[in-house]
PyMOL Python script that loads the backbone (N, CA, C, O; Angstrom):
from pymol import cmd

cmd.read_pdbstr("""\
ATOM      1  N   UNK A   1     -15.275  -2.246 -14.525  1.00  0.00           N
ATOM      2  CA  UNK A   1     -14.195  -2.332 -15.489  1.00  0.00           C
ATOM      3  C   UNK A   1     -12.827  -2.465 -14.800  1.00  0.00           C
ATOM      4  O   UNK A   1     -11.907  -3.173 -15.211  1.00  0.00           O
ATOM      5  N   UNK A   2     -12.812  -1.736 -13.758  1.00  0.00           N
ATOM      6  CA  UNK A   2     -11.539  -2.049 -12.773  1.00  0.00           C
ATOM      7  C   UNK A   2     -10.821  -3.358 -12.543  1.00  0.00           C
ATOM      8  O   UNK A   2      -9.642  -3.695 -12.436  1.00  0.00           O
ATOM      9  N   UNK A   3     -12.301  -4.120 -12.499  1.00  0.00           N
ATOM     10  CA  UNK A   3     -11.925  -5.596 -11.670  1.00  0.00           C
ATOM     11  C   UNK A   3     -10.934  -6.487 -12.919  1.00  0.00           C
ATOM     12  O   UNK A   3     -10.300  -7.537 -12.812  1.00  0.00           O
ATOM     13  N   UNK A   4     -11.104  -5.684 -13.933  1.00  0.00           N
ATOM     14  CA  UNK A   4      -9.995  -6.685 -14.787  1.00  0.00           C
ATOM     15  C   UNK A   4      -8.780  -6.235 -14.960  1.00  0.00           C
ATOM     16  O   UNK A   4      -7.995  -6.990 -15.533  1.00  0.00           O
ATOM     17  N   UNK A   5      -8.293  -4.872 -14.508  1.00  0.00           N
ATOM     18  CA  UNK A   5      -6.822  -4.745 -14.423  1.00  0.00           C
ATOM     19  C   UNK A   5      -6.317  -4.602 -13.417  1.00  0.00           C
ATOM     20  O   UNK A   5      -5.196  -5.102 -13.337  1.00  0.00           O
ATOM     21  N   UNK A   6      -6.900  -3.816 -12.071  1.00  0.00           N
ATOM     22  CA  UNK A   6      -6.274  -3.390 -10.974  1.00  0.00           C
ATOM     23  C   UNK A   6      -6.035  -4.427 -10.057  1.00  0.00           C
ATOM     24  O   UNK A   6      -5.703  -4.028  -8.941  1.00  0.00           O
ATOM     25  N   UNK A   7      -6.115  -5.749 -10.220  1.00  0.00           N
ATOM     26  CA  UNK A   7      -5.765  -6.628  -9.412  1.00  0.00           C
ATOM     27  C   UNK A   7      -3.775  -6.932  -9.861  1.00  0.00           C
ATOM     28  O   UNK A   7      -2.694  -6.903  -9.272  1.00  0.00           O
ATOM     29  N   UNK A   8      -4.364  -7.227 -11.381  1.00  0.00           N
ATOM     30  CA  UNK A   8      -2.715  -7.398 -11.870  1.00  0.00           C
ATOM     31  C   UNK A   8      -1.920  -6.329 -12.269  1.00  0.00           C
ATOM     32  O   UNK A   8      -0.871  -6.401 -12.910  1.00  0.00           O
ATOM     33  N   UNK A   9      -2.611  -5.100 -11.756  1.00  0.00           N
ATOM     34  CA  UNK A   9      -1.448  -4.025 -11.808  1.00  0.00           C
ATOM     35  C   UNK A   9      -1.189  -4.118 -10.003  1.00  0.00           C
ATOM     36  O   UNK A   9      -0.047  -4.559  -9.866  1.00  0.00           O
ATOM     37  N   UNK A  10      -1.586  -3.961  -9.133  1.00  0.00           N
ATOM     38  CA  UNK A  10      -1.325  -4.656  -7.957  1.00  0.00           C
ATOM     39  C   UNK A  10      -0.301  -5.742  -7.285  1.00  0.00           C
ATOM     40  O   UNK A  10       0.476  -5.551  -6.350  1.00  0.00           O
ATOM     41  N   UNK A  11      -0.503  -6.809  -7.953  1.00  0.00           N
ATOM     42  CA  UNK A  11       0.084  -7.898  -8.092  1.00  0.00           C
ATOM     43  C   UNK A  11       1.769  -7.325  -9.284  1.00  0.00           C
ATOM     44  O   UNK A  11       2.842  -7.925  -9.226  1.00  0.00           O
ATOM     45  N   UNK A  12       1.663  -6.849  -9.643  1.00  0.00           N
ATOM     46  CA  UNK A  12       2.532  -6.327 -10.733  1.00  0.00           C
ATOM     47  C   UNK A  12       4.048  -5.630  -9.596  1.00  0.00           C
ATOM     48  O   UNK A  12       5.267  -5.795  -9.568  1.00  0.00           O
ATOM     49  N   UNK A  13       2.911  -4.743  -8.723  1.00  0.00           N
ATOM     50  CA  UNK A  13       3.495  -3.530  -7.968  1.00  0.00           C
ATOM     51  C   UNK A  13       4.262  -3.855  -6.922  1.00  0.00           C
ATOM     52  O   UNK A  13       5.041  -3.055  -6.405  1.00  0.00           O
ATOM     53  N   UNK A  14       4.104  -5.021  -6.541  1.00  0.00           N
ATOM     54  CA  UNK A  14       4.219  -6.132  -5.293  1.00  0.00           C
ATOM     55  C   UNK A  14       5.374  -7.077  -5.695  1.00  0.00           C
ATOM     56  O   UNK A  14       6.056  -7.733  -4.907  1.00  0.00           O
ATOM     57  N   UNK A  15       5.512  -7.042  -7.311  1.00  0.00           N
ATOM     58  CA  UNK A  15       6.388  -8.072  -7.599  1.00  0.00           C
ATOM     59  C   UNK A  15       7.867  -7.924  -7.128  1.00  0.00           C
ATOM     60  O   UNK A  15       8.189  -7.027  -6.348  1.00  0.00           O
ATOM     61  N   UNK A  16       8.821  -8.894  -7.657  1.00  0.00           N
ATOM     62  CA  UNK A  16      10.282  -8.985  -7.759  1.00  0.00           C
ATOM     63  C   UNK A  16      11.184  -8.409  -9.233  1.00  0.00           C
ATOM     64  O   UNK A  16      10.884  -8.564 -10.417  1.00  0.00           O
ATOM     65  N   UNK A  17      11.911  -7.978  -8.856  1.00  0.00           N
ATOM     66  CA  UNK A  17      12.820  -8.161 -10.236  1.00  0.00           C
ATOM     67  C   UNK A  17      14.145  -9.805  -9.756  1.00  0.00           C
ATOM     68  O   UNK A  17      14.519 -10.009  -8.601  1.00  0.00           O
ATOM     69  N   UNK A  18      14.418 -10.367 -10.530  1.00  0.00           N
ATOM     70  CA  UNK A  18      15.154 -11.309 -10.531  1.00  0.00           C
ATOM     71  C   UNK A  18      16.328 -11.337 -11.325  1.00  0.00           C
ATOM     72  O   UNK A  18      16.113 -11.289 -12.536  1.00  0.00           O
ATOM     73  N   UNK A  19      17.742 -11.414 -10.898  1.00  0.00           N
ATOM     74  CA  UNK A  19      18.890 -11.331 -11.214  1.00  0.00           C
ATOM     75  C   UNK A  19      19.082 -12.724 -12.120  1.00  0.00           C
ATOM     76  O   UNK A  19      18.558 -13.838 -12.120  1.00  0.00           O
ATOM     77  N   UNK A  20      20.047 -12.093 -12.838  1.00  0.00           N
ATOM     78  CA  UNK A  20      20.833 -13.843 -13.367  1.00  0.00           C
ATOM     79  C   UNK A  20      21.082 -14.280 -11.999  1.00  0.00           C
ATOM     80  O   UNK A  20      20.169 -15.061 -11.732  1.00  0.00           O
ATOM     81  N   UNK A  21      21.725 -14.186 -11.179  1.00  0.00           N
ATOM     82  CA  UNK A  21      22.246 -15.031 -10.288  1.00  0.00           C
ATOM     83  C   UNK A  21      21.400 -15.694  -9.074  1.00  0.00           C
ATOM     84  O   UNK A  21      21.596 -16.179  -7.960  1.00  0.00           O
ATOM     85  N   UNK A  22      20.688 -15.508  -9.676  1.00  0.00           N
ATOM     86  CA  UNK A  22      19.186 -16.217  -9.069  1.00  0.00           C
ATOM     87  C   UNK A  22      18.935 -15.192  -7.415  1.00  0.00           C
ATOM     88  O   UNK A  22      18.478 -15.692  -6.387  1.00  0.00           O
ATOM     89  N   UNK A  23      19.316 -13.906  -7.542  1.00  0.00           N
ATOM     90  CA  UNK A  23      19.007 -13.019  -6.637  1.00  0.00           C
ATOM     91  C   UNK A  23      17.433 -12.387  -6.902  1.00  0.00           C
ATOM     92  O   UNK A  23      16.931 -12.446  -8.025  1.00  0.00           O
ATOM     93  N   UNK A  24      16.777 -11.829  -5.837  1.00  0.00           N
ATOM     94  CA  UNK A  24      15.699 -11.452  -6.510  1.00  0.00           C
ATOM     95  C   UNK A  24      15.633 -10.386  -5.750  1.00  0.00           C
ATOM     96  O   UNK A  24      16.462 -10.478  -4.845  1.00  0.00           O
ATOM     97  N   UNK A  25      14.857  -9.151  -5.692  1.00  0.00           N
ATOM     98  CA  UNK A  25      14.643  -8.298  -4.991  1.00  0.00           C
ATOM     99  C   UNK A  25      13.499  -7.162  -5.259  1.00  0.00           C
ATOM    100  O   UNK A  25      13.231  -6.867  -6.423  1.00  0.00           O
ATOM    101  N   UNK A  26      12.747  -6.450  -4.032  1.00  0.00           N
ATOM    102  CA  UNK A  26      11.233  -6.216  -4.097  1.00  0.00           C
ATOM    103  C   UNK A  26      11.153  -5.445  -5.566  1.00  0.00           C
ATOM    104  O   UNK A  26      12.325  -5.201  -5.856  1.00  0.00           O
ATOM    105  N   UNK A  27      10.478  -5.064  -6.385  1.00  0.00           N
ATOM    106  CA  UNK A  27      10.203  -3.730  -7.564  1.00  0.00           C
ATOM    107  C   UNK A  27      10.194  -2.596  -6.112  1.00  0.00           C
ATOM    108  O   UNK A  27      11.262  -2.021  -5.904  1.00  0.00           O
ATOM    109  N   UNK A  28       9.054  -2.303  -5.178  1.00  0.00           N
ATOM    110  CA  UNK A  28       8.666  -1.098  -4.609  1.00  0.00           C
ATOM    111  C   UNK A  28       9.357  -1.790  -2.793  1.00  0.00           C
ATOM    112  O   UNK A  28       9.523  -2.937  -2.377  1.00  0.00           O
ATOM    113  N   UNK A  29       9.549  -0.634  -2.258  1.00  0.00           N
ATOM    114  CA  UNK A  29       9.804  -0.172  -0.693  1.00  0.00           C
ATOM    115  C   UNK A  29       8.458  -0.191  -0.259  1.00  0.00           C
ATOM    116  O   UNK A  29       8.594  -0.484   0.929  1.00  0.00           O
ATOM    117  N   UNK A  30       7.397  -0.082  -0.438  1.00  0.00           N
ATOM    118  CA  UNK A  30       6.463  -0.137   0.085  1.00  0.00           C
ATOM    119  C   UNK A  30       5.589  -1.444   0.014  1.00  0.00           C
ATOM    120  O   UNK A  30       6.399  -2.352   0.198  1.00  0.00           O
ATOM    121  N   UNK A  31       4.488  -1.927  -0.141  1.00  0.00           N
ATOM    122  CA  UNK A  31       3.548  -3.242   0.202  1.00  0.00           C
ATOM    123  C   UNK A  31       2.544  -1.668  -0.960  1.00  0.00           C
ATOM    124  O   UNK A  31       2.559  -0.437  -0.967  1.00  0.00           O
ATOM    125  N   UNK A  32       1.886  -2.704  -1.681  1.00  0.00           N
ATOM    126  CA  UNK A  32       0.392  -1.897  -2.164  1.00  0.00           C
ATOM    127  C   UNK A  32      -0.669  -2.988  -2.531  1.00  0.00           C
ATOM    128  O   UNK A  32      -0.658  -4.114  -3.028  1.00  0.00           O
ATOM    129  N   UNK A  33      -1.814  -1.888  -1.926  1.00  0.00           N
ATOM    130  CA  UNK A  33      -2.810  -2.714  -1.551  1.00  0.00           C
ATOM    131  C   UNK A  33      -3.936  -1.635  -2.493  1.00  0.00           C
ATOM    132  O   UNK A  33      -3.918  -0.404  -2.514  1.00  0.00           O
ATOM    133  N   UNK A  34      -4.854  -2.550  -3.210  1.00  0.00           N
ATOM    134  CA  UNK A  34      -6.150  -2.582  -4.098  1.00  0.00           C
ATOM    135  C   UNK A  34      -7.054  -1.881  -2.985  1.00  0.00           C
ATOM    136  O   UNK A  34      -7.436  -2.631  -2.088  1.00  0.00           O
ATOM    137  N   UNK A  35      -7.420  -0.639  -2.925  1.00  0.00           N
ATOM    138  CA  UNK A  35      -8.086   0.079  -2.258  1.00  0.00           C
ATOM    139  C   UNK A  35      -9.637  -0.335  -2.239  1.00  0.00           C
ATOM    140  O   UNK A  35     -10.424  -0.345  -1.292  1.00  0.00           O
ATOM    141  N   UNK A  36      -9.845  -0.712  -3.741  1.00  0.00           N
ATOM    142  CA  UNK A  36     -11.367  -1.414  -4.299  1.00  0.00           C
ATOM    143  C   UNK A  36     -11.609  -2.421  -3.519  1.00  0.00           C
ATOM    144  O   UNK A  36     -12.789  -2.507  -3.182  1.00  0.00           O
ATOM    145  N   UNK A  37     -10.542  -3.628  -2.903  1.00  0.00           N
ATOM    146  CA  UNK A  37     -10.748  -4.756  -2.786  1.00  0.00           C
ATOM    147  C   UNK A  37     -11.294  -4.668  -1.303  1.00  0.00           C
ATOM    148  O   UNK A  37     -10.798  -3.637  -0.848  1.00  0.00           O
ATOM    149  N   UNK A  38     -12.049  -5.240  -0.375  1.00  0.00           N
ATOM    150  CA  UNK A  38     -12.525  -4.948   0.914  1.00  0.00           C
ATOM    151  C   UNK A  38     -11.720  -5.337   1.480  1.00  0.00           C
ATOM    152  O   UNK A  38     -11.504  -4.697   2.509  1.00  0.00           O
ATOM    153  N   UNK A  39     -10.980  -6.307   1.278  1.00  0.00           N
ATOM    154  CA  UNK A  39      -9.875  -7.719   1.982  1.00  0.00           C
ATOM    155  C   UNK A  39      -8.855  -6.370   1.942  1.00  0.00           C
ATOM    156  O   UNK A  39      -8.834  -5.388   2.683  1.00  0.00           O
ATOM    157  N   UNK A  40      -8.216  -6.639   1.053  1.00  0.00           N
ATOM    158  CA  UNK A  40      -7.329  -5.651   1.098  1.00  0.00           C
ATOM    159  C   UNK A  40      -7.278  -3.624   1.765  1.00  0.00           C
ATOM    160  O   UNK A  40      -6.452  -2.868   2.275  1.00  0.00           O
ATOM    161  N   UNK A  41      -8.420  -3.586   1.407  1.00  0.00           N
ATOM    162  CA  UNK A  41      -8.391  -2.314   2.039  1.00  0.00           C
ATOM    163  C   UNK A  41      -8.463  -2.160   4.111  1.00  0.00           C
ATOM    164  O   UNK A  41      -7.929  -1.343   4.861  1.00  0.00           O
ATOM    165  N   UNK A  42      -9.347  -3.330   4.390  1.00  0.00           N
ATOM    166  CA  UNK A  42      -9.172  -4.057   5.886  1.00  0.00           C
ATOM    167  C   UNK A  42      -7.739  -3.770   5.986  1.00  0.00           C
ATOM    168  O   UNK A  42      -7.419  -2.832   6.715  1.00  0.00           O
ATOM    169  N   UNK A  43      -6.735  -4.489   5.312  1.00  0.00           N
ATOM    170  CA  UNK A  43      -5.280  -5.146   6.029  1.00  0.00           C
ATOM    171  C   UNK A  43      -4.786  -3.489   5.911  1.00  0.00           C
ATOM    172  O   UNK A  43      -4.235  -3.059   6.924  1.00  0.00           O
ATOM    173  N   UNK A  44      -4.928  -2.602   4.847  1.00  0.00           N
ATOM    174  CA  UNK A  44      -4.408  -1.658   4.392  1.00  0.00           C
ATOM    175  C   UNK A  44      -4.804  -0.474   5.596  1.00  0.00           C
ATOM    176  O   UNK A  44      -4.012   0.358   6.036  1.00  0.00           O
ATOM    177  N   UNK A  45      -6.332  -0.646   6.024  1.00  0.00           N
ATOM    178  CA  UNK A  45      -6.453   0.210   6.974  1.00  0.00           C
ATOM    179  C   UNK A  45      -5.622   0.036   8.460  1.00  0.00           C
ATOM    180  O   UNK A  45      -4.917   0.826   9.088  1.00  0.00           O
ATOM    181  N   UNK A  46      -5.974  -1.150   8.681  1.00  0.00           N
ATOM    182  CA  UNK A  46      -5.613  -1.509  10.127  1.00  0.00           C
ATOM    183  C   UNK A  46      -4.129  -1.973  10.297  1.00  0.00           C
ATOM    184  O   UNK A  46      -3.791  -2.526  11.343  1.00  0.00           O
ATOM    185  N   UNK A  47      -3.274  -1.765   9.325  1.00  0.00           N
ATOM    186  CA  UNK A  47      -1.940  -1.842   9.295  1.00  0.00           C
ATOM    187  C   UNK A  47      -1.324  -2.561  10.291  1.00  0.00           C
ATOM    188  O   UNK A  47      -2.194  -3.366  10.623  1.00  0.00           O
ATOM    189  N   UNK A  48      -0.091  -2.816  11.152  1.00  0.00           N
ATOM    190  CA  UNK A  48       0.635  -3.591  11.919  1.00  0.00           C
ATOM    191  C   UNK A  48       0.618  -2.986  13.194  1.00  0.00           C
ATOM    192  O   UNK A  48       1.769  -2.697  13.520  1.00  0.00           O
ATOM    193  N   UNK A  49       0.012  -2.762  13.813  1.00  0.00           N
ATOM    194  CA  UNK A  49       0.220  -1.843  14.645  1.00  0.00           C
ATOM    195  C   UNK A  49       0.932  -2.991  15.957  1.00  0.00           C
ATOM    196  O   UNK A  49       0.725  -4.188  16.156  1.00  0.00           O
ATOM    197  N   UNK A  50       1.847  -1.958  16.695  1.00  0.00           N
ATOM    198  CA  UNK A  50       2.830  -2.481  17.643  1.00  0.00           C
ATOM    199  C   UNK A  50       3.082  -1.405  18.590  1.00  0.00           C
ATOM    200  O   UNK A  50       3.094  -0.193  18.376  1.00  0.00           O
ATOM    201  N   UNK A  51       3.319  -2.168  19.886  1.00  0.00           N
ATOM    202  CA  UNK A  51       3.891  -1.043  20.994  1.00  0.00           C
ATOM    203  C   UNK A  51       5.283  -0.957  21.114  1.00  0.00           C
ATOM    204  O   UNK A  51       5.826  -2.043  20.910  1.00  0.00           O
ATOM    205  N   UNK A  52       5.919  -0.191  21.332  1.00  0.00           N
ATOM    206  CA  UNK A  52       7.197   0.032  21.552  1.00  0.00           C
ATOM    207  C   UNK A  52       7.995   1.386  22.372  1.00  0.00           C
ATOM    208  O   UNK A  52       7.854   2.556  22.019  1.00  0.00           O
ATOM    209  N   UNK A  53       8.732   0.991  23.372  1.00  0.00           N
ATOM    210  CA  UNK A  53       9.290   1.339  24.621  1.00  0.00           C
ATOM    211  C   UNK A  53      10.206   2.663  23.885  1.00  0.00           C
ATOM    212  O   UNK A  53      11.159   2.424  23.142  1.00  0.00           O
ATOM    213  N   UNK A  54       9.697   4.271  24.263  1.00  0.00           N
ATOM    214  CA  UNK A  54      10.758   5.200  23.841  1.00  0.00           C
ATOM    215  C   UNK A  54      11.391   5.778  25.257  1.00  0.00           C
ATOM    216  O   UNK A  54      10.774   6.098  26.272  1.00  0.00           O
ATOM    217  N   UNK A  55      12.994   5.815  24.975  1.00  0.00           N
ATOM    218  CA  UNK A  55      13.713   6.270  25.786  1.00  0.00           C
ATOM    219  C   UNK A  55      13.401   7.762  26.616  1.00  0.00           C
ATOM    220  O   UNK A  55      13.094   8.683  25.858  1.00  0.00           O
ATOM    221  N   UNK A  56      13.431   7.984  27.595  1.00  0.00           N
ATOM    222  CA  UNK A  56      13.128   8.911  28.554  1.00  0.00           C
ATOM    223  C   UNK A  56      11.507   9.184  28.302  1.00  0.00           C
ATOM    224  O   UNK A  56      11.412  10.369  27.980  1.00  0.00           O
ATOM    225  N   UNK A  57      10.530   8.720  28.317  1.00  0.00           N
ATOM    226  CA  UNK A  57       8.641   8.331  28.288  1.00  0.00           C
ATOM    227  C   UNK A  57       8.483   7.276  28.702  1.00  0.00           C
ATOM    228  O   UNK A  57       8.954   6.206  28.316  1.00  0.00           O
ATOM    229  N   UNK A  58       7.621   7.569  29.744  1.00  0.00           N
ATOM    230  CA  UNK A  58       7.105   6.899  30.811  1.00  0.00           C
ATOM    231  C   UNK A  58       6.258   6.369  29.806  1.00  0.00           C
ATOM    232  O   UNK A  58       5.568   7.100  29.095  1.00  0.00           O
ATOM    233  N   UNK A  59       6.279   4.741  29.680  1.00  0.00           N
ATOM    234  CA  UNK A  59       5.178   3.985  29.085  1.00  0.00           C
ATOM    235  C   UNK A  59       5.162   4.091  27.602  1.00  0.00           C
ATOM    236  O   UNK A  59       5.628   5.076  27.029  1.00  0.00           O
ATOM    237  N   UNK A  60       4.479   2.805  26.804  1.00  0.00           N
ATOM    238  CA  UNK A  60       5.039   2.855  25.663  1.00  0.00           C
ATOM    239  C   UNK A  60       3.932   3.757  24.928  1.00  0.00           C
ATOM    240  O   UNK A  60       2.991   4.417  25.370  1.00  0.00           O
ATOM    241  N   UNK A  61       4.548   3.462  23.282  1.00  0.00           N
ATOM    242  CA  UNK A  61       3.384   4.207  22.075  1.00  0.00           C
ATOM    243  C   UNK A  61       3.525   3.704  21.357  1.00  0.00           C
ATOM    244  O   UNK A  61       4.597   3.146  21.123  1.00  0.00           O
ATOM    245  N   UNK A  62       2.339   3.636  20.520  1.00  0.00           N
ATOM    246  CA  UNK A  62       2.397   2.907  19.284  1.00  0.00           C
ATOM    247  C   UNK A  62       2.624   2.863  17.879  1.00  0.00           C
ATOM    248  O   UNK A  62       2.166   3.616  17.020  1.00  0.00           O
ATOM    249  N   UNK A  63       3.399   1.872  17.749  1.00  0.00           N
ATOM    250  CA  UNK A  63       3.781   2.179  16.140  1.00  0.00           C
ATOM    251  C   UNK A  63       3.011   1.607  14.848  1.00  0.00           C
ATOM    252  O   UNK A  63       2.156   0.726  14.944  1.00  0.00           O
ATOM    253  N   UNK A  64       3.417   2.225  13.565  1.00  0.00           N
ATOM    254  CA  UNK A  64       3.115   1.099  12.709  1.00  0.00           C
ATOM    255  C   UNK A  64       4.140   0.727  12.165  1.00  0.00           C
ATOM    256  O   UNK A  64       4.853   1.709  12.372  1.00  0.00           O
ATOM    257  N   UNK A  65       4.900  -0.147  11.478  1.00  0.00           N
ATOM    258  CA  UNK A  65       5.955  -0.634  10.950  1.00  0.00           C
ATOM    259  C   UNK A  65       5.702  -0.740   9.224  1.00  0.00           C
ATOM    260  O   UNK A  65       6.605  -0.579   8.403  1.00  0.00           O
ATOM    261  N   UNK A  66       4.009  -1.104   8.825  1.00  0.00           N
ATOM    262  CA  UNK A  66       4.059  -1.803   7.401  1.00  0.00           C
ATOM    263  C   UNK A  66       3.906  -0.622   6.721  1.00  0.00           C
ATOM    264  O   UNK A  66       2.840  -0.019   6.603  1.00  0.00           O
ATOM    265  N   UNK A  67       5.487  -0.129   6.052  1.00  0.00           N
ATOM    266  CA  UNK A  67       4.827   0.699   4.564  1.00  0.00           C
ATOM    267  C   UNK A  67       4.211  -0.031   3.794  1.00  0.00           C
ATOM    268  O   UNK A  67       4.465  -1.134   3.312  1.00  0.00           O
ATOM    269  N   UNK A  68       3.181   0.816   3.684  1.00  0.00           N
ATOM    270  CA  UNK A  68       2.133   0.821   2.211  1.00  0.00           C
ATOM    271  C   UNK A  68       1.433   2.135   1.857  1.00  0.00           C
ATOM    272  O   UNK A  68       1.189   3.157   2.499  1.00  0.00           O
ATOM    273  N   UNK A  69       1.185   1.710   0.521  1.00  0.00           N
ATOM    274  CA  UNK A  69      -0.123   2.736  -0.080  1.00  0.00           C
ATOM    275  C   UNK A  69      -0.981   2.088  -0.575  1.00  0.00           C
ATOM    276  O   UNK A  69      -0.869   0.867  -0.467  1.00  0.00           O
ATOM    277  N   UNK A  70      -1.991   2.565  -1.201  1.00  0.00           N
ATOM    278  CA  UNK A  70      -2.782   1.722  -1.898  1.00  0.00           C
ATOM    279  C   UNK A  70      -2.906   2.457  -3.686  1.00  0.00           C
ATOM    280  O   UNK A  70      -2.380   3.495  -4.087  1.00  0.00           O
ATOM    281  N   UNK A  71      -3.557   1.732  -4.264  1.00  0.00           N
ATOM    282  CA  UNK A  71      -4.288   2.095  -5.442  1.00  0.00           C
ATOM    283  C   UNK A  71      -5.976   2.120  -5.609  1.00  0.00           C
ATOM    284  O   UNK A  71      -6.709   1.177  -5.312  1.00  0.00           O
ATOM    285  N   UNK A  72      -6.275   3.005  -5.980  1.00  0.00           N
ATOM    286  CA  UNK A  72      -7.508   3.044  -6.328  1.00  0.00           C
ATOM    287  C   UNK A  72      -8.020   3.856  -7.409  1.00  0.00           C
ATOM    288  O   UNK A  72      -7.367   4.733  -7.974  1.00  0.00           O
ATOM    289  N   UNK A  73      -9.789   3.379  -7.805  1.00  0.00           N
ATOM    290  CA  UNK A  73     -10.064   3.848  -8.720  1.00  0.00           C
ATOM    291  C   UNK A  73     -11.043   5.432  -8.680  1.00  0.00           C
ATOM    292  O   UNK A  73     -12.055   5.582  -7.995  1.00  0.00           O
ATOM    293  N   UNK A  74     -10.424   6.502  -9.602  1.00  0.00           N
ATOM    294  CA  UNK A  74     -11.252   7.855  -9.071  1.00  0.00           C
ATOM    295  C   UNK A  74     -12.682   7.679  -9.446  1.00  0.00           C
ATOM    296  O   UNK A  74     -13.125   7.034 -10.395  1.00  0.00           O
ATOM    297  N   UNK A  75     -13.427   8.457  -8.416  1.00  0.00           N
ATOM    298  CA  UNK A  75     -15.085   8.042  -8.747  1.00  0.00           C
ATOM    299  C   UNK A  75     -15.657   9.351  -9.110  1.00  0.00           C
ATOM    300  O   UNK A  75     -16.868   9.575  -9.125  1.00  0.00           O
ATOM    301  N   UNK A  76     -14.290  10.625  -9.546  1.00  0.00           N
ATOM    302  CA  UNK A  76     -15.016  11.979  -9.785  1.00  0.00           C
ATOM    303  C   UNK A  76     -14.602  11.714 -11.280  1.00  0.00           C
ATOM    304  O   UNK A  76     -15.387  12.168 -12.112  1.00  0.00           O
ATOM    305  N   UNK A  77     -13.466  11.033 -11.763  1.00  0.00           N
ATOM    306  CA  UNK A  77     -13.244  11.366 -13.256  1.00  0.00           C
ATOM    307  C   UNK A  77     -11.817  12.333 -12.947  1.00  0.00           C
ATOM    308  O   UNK A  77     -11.396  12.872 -11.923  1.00  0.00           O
ATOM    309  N   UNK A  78     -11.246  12.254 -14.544  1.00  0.00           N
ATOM    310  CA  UNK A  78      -9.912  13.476 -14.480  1.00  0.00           C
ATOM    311  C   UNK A  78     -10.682  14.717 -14.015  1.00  0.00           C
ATOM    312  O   UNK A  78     -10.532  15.364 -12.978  1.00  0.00           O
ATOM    313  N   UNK A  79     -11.956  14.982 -15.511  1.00  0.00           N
ATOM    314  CA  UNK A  79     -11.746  16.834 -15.498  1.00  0.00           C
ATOM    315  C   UNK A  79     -12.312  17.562 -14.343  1.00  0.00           C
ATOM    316  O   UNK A  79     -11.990  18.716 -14.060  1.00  0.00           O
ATOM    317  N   UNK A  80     -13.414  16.644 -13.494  1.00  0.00           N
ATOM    318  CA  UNK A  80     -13.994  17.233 -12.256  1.00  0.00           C
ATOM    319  C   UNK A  80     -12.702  17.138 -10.894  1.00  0.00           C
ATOM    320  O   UNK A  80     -12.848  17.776  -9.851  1.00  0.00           O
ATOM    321  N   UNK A  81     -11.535  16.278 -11.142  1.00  0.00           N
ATOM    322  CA  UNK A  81     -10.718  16.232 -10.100  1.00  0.00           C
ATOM    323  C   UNK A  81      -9.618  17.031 -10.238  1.00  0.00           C
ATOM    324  O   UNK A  81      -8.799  17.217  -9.338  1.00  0.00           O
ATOM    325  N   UNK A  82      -9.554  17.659 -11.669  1.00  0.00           N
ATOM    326  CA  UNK A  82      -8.501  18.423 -11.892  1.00  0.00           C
ATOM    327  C   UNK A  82      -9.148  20.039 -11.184  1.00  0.00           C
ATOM    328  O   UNK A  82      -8.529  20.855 -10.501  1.00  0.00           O
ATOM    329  N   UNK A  83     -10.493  20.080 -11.623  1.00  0.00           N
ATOM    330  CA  UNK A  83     -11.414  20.973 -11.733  1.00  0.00           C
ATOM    331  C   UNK A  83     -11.149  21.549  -9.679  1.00  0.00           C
ATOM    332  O   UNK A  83     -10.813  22.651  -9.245  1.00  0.00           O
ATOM    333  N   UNK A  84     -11.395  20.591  -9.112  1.00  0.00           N
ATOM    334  CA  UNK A  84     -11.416  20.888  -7.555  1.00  0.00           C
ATOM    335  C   UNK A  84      -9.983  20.955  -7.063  1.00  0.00           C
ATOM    336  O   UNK A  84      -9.771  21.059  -5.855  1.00  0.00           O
ATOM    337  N   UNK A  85      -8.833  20.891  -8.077  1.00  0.00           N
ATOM    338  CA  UNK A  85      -7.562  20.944  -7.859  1.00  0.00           C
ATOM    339  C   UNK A  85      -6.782  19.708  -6.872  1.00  0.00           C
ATOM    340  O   UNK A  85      -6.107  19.834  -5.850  1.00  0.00           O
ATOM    341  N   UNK A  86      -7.137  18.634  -7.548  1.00  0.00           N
ATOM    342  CA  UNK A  86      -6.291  17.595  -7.493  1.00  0.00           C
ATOM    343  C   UNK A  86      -4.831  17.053  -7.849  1.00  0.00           C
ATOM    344  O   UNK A  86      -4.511  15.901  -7.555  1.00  0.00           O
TER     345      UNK A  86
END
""", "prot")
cmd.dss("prot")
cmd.show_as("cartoon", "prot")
cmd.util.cbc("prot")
cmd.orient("prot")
């Protein structure tokens, strides 16, 4: 039942708002990714990862740069997830 909304609430989450002045800018600060979707949950797991040089440490560490979260669908239900204190 998922597969018919959580793509375009996704796609929704990801969108723009658009100005009269033909400005546009993100809805969310973050990237969200369909937890259900395999494609997406791949990019969502393995994120951007990058090295980068910190001042006074010998040798670099690694970062990630891409905010995101994801969405997904619960597989306990509300009252059993409220129940285990969710």
């Amino acid at each position: 039942m998922h597969s018919l909304f959580l793509p375009a609430l996704v796609s929704e989450m990801n969108g723009k708002y658009h100005l009269a002045e033909g400005k546009s800018f993100p809805r969310l600060e973050v990237n969200v990714y369909n937890i259900e979707d395999t494609g997406e949950r791949d990019v969502f797991l393995t994120g951007a990862k990058k090295e980068i040089a910190v001042s006074g440490k010998a040798g670099n560490v690694q970062y990630d740069p891409l905010r995101r979260t994801c969405v997904g669908i619960s597989k306990l239900g509300t009252n059993e997830a409220v129940a285990i204190g969710a």
